[in-house]
Backbone as CSV, one residue per row, in Angstrom:
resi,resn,N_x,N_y,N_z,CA_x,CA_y,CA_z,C_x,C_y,C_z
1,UNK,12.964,-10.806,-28.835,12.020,-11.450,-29.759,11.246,-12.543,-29.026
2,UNK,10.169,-12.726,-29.559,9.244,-13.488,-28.479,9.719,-15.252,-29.576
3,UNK,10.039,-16.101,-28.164,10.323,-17.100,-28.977,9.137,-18.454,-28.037
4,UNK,9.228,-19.043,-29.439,8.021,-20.095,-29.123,7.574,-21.145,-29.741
5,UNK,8.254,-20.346,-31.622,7.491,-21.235,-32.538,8.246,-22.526,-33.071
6,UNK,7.738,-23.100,-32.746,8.248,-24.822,-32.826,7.897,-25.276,-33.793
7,UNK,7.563,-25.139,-35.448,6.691,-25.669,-36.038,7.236,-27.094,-36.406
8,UNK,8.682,-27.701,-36.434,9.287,-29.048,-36.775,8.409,-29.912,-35.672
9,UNK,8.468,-29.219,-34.541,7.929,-30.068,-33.512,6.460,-29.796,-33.040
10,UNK,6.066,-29.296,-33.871,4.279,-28.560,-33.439,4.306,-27.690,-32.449
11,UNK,3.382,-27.265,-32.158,2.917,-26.541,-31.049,2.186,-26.890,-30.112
12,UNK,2.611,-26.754,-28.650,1.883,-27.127,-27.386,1.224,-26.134,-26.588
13,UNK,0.369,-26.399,-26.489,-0.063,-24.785,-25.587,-1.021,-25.123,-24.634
14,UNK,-0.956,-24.067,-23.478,-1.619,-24.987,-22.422,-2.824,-23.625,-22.113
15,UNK,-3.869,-23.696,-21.546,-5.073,-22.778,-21.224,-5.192,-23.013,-20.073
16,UNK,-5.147,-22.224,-19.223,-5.259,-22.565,-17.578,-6.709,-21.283,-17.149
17,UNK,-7.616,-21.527,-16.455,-8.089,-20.859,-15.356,-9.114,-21.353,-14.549
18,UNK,-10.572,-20.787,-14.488,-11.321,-21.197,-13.685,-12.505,-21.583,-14.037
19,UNK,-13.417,-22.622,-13.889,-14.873,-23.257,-14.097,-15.208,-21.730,-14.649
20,UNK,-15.645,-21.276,-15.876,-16.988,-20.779,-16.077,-16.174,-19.496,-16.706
21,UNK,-14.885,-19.510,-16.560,-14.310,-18.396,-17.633,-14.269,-19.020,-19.307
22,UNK,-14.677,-20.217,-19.577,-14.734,-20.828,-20.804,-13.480,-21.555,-21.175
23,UNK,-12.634,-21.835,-20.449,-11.244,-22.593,-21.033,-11.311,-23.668,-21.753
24,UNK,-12.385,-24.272,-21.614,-13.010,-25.828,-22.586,-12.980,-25.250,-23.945
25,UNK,-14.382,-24.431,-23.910,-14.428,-23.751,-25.009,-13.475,-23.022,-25.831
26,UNK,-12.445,-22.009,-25.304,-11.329,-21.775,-26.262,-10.359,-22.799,-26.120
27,UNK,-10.385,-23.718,-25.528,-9.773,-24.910,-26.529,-10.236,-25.675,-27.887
28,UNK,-11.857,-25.539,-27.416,-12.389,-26.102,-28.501,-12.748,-25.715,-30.038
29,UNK,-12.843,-24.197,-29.550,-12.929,-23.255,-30.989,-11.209,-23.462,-31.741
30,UNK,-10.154,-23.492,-30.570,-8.680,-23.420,-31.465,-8.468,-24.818,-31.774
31,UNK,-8.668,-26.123,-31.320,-8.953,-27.196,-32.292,-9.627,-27.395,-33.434
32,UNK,-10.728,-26.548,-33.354,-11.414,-26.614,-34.507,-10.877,-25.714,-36.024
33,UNK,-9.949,-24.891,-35.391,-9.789,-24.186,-36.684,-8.872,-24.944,-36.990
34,UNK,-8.010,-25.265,-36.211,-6.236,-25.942,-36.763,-6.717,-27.135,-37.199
35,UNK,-7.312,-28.199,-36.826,-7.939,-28.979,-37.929,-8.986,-29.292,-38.999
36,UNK,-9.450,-28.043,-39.189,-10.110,-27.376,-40.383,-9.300,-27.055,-41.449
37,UNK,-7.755,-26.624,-41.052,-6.715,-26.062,-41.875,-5.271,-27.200,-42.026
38,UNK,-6.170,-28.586,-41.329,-5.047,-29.553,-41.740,-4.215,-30.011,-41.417
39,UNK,-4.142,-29.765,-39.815,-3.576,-29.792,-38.840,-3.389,-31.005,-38.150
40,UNK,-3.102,-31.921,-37.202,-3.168,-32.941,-36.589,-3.234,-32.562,-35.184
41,UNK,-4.383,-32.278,-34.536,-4.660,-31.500,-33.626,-5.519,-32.784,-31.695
42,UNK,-4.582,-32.745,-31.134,-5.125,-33.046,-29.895,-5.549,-32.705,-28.430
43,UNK,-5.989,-32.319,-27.939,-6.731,-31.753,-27.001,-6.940,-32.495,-25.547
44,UNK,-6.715,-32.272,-24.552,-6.877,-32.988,-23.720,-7.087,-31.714,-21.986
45,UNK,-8.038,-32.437,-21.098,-7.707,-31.804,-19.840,-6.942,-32.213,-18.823
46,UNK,-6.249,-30.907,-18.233,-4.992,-32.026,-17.625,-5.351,-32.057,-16.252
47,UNK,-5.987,-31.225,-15.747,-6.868,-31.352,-14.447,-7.583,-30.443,-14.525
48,UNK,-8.560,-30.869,-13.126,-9.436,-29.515,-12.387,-10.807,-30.242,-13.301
49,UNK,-12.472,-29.382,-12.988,-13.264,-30.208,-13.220,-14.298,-28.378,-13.832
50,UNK,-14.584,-28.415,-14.527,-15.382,-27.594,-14.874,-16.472,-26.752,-14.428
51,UNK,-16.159,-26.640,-13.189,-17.705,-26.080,-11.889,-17.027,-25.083,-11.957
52,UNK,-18.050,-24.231,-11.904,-17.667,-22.303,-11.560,-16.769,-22.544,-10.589
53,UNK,-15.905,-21.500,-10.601,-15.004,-21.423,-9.622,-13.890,-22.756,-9.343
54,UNK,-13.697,-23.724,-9.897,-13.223,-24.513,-9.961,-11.717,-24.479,-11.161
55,UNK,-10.226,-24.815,-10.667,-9.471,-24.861,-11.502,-9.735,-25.871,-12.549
56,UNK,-9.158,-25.679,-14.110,-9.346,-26.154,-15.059,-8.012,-25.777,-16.357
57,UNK,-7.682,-26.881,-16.459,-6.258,-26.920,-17.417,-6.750,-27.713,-18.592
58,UNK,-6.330,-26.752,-19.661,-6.143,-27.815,-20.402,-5.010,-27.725,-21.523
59,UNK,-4.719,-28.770,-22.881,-4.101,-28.634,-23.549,-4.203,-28.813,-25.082
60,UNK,-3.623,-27.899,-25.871,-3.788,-28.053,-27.289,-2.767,-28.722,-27.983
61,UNK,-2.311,-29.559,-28.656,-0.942,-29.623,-28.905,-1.424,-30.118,-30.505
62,UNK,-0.704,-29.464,-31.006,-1.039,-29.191,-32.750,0.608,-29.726,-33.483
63,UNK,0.048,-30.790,-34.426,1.046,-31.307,-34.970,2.224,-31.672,-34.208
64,UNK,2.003,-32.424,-32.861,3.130,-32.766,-32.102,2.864,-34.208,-31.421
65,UNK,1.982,-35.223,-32.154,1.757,-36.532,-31.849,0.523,-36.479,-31.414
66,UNK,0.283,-37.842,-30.775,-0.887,-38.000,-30.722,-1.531,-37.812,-29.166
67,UNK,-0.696,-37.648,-28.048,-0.635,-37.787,-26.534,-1.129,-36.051,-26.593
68,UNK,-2.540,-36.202,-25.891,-3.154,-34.888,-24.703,-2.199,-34.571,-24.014
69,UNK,-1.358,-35.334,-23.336,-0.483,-35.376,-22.246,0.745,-34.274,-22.312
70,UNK,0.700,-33.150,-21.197,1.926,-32.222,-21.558,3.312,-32.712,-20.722
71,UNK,3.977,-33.129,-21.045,5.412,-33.216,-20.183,5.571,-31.872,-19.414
72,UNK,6.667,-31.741,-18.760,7.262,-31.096,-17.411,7.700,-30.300,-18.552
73,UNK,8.191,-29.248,-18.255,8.608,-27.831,-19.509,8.687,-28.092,-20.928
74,UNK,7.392,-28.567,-21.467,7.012,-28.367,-22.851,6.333,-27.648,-23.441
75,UNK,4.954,-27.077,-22.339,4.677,-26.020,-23.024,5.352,-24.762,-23.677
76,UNK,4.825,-24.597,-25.048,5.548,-23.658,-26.147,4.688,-21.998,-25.861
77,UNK,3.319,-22.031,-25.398,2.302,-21.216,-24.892,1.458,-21.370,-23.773
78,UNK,1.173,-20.684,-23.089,0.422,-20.810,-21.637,-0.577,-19.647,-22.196
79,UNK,-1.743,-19.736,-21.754,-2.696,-18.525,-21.880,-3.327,-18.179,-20.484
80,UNK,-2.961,-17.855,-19.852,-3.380,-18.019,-18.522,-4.611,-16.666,-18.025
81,UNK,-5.955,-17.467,-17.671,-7.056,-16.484,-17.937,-7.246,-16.203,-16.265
82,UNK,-6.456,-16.368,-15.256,-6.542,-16.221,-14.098,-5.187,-16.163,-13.386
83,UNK,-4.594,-15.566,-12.479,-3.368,-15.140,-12.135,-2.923,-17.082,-11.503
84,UNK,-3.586,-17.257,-10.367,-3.044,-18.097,-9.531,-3.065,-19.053,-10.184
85,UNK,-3.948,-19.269,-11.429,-4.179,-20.543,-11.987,-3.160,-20.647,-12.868
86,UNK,-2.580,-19.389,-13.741,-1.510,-19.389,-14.556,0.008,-19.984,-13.958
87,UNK,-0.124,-19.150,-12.448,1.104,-20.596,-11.872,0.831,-21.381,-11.699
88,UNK,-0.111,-22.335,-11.634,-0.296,-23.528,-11.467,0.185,-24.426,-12.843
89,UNK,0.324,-23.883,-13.326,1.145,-24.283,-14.738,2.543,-23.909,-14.832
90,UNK,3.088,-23.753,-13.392,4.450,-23.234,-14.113,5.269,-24.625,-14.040
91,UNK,5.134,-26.348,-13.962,5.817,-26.925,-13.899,5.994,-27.915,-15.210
92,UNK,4.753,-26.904,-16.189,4.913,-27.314,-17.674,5.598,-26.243,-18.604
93,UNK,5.852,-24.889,-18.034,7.195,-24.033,-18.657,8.418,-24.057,-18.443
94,UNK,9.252,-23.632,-19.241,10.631,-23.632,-19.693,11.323,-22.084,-20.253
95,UNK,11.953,-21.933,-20.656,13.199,-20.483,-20.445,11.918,-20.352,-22.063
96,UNK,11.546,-21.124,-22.664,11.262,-21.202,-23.791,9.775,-20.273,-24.218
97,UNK,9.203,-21.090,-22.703,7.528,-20.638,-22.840,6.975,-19.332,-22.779
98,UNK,6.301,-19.013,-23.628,5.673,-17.702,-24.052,4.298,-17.635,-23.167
99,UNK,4.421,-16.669,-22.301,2.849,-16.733,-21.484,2.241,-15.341,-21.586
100,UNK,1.017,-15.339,-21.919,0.211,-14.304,-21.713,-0.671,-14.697,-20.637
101,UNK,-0.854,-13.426,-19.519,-1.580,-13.707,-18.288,-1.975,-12.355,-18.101
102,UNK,-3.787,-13.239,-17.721,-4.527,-12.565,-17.621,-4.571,-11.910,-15.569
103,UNK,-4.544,-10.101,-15.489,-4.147,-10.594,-14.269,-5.369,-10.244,-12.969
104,UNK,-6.006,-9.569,-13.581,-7.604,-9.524,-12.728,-7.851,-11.115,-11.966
105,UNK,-7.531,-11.482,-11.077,-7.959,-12.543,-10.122,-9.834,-12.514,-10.015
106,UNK,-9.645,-14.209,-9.443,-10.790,-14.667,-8.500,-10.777,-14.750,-7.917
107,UNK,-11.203,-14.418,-6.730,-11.206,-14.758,-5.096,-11.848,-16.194,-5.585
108,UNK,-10.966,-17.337,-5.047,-11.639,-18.644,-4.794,-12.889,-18.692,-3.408
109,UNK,-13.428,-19.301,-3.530,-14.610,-19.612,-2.948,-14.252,-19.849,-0.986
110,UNK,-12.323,-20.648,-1.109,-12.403,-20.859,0.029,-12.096,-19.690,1.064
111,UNK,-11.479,-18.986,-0.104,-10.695,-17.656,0.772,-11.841,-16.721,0.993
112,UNK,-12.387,-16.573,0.103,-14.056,-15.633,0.282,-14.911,-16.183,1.497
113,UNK,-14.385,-17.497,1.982,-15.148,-17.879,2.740,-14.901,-17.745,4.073
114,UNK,-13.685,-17.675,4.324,-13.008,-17.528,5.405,-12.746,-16.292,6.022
115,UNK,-12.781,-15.268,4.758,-12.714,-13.523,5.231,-13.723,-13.595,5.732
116,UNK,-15.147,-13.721,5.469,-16.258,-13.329,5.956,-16.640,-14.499,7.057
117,UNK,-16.154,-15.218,7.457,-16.496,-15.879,8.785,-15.349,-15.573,9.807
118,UNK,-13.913,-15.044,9.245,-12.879,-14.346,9.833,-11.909,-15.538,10.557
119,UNK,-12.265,-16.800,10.102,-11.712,-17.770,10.198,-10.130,-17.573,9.026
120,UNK,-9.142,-18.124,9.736,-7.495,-17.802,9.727,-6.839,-16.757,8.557
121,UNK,-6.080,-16.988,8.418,-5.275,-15.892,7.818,-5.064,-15.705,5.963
122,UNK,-6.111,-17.106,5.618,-6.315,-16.984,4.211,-6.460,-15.826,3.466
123,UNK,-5.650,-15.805,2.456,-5.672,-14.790,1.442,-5.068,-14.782,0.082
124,UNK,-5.434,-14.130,-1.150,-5.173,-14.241,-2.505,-3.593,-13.728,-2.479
125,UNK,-2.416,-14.543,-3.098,-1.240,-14.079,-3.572,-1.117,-12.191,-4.368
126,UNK,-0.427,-11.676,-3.554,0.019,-10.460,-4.675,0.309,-10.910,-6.381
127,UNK,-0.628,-10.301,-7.016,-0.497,-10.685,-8.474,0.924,-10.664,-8.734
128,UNK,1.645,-9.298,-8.716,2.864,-8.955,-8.761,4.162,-10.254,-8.805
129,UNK,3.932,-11.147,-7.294,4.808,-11.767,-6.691,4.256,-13.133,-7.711
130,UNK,3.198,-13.235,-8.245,2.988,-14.565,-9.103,3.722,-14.108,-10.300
131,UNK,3.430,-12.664,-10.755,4.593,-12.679,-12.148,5.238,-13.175,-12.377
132,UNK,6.076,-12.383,-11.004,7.702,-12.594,-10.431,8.156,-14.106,-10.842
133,UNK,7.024,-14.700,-10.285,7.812,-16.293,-9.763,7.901,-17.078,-11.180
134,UNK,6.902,-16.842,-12.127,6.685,-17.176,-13.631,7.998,-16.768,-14.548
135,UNK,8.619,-15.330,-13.960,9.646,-14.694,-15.002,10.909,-15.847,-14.012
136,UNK,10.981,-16.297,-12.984,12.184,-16.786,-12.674,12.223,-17.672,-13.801
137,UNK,11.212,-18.446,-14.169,10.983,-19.330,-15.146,11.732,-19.120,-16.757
138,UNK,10.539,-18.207,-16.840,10.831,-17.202,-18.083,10.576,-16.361,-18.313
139,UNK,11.554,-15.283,-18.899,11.374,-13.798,-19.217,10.072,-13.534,-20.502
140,UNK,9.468,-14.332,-20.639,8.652,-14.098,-22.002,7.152,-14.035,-21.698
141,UNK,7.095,-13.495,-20.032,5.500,-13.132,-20.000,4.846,-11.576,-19.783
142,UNK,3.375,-11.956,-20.747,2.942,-10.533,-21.018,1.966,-10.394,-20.176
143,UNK,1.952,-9.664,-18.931,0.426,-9.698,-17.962,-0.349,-8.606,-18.997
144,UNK,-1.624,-8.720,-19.004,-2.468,-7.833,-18.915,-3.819,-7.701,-18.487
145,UNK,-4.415,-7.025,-18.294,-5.743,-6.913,-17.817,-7.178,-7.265,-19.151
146,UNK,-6.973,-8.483,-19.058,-7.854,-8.707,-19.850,-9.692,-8.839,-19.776
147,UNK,-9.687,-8.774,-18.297,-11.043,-9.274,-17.469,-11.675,-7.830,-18.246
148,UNK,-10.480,-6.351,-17.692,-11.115,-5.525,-18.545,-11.276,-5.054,-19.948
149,UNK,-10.249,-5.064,-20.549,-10.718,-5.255,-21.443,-11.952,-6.156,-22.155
150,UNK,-12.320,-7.041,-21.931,-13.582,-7.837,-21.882,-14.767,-6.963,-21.618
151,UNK,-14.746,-6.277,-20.843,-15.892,-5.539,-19.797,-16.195,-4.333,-21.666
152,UNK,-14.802,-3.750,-21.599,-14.643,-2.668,-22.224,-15.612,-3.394,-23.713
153,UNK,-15.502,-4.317,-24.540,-15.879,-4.924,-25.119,-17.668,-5.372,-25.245
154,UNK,-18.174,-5.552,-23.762,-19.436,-5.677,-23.685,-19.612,-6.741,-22.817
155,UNK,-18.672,-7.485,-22.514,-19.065,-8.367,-21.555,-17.710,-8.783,-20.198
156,UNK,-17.569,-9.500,-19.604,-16.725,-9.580,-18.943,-16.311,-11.518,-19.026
157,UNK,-17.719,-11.685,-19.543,-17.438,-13.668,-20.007,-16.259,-13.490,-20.772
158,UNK,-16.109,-12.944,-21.719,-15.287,-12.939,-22.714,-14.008,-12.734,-23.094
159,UNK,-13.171,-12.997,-21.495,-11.820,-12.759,-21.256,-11.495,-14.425,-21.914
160,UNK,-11.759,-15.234,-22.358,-11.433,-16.568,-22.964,-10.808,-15.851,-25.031
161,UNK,-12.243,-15.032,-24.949,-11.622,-14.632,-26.988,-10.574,-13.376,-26.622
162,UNK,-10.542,-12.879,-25.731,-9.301,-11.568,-25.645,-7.944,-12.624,-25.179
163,UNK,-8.033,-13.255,-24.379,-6.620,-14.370,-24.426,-6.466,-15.445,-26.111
164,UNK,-7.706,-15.672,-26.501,-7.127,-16.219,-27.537,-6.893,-15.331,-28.852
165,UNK,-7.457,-14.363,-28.506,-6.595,-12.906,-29.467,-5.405,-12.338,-29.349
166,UNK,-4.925,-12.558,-27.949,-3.669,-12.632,-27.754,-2.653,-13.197,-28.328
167,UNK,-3.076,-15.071,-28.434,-2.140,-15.427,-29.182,-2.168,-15.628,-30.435
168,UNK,-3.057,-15.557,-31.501,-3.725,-15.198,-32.518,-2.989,-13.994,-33.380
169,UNK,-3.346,-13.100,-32.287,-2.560,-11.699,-32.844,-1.354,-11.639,-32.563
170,UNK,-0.620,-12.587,-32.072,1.082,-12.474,-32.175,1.464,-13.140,-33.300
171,UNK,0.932,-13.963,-33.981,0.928,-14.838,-34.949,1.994,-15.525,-34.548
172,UNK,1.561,-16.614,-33.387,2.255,-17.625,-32.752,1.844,-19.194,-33.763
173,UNK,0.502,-19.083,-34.372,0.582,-20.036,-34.768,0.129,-19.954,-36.530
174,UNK,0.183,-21.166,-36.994,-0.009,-21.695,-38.232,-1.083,-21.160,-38.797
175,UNK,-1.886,-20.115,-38.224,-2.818,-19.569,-38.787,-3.583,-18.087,-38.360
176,UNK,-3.738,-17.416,-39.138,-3.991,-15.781,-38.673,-5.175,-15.623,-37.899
177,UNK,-5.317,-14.514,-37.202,-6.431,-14.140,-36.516,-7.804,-14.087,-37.359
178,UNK,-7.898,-14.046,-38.583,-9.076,-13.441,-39.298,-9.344,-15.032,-39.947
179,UNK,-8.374,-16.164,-39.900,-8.499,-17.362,-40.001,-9.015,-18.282,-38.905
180,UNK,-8.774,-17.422,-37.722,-9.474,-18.264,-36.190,-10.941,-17.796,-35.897
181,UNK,-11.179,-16.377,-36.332,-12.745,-15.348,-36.418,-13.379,-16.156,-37.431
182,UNK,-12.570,-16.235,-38.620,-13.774,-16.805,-39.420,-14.000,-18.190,-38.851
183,UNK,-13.395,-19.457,-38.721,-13.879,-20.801,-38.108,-14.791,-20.636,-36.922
184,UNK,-13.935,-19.692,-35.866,-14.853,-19.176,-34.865,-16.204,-19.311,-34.760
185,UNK,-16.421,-18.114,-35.761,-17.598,-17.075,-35.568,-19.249,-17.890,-35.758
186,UNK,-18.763,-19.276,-36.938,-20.276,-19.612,-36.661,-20.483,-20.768,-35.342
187,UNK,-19.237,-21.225,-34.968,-19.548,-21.837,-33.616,-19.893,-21.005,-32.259
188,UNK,-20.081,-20.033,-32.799,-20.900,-18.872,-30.979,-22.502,-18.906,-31.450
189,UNK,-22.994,-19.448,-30.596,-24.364,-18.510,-30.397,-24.785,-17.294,-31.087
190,UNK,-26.113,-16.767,-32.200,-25.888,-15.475,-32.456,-26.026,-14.251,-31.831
191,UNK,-26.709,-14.942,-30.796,-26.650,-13.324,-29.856,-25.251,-12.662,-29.261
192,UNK,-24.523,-13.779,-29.394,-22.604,-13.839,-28.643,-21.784,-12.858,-29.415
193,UNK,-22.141,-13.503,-30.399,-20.590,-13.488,-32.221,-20.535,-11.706,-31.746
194,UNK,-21.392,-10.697,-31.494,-20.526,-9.199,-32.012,-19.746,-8.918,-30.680
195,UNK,-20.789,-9.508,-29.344,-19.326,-8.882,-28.316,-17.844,-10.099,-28.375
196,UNK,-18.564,-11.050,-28.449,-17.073,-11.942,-28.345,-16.133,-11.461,-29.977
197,UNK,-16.852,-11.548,-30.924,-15.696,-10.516,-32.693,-14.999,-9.104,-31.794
198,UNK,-15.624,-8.463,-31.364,-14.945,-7.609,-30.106,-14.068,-7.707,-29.216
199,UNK,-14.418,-8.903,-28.825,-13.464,-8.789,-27.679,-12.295,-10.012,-28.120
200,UNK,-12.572,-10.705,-29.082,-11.316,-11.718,-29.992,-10.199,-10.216,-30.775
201,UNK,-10.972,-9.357,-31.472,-10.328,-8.331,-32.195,-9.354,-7.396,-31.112
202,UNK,-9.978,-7.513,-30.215,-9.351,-6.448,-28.719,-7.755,-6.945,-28.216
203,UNK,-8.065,-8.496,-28.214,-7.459,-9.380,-27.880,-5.676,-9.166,-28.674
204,UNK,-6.479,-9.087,-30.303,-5.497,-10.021,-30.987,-4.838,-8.640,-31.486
205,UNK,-5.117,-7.137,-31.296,-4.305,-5.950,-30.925,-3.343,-5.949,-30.051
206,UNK,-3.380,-6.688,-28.808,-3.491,-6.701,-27.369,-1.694,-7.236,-28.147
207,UNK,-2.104,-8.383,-28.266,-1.191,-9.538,-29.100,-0.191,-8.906,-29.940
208,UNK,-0.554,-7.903,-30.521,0.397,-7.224,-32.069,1.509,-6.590,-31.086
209,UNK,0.785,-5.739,-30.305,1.548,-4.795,-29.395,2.089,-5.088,-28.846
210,UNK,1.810,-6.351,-27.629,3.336,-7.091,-26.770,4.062,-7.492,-27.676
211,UNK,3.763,-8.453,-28.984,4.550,-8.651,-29.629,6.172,-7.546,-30.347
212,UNK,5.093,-6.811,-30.189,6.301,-5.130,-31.305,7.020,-4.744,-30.104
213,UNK,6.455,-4.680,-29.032,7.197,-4.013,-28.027,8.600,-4.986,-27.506
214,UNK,8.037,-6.199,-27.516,9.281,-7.987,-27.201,10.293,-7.577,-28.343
215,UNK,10.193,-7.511,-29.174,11.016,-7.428,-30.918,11.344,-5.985,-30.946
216,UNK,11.079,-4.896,-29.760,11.905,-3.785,-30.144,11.495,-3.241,-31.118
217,UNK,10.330,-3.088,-31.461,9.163,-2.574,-32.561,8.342,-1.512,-31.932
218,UNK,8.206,-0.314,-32.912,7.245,0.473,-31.986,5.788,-0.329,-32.545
């Protein structure tokens, strides 16, 4: 059974990836619904700076005080929209933490830079071996390929609403998927709302299914 839900103690959840996959933004759409619905909702970035290609963390923590700030294994959820960046968060999980990871990588800028000038031996981690090192942690992570799914959807920006359909559609938190679409939907752009309703809906399937499969559910 997928365990996570803390509601005595709120929920903490952390969004990890890279400048320009939107991690601000699906923090900011899932603040907005949970305190639309009454929530006591705080938000904070815990590093990294928002430039393309640049790491970027941040945190939601819903009904669990007033501190942005995540302690050392408190996160209750990780959404991790980039492999290497998702470990970079592993010193805020616990046996406890529920991670969905996204596992289509970025070549960072420095390693791209160095293949093609052939300068030293830089190179991207085996996705595989980052799993690995996450499950020593905890057994409660779901990789999937969300970059494509996104693509499959209409865009490939939109691996931010297929991770937050992920956790949406596990019904990890205090409020349903068709409760996060509707708050959602008028904060996108209108040219956005049908591939990102797509690729949030893709998402939060994505979500039902690891879930049934964790719980021994067909």
């Amino acid at each position: 059974m997928i365990d996570g839900r803390h509601s005595q103690s709120g929920w903490r959840i952390v969004l990890s990836g890279t400048g320009g996959q939107g991690v601000l933004t699906a923090a900011r759409l899932l603040c907005d619904c949970l305190a639309e619905r009454g929530h006591n909702v705080v938000s904070g970035q815990l590093h990294g700076m928002a430039q393309r290609g640049g790491s970027v963390h941040s945190s939601v923590m819903i009904d669990s005080g007033i501190s942005p700030v995540m302690g050392t294994g408190r996160a209750d959820y990780v959404l991790g929209l980039e492999p290497v960046e998702t470990t970079r968060a592993l010193p805020l999980m616990s046996s406890r933490t529920v991670v969905y990871m996204n596992t289509a990588p970025i070549i960072p800028f420095v390693i791209g830079q160095q293949t093609v000038l052939g300068d030293g031996e830089a190179k991207y981690p085996a996705v595989d071996q980052l799993v690995a090192s996450i499950r020593a942690v905890t057994k409660q992570v779901f990789p999937l390929d969300a970059t494509r799914l996104a693509r499959e959807c209409g865009s490939g920006r939109a691996v931010n609403m297929i991770m937050l359909g992920c956790l949406l559609g596990s019904e990890a938190l205090p409020c349903t998927a068709d409760d996060f679409w509707n708050s959602a939907a008028g904060r996108i752009p209108k040219g956005l709302v049908e591939t990102n309703a797509r690729a949030f809906m893709s998402g939060a399937k994505a979500g039902r299914r690891l879930r049934f499969a964790a719980e021994g559910r067909v």
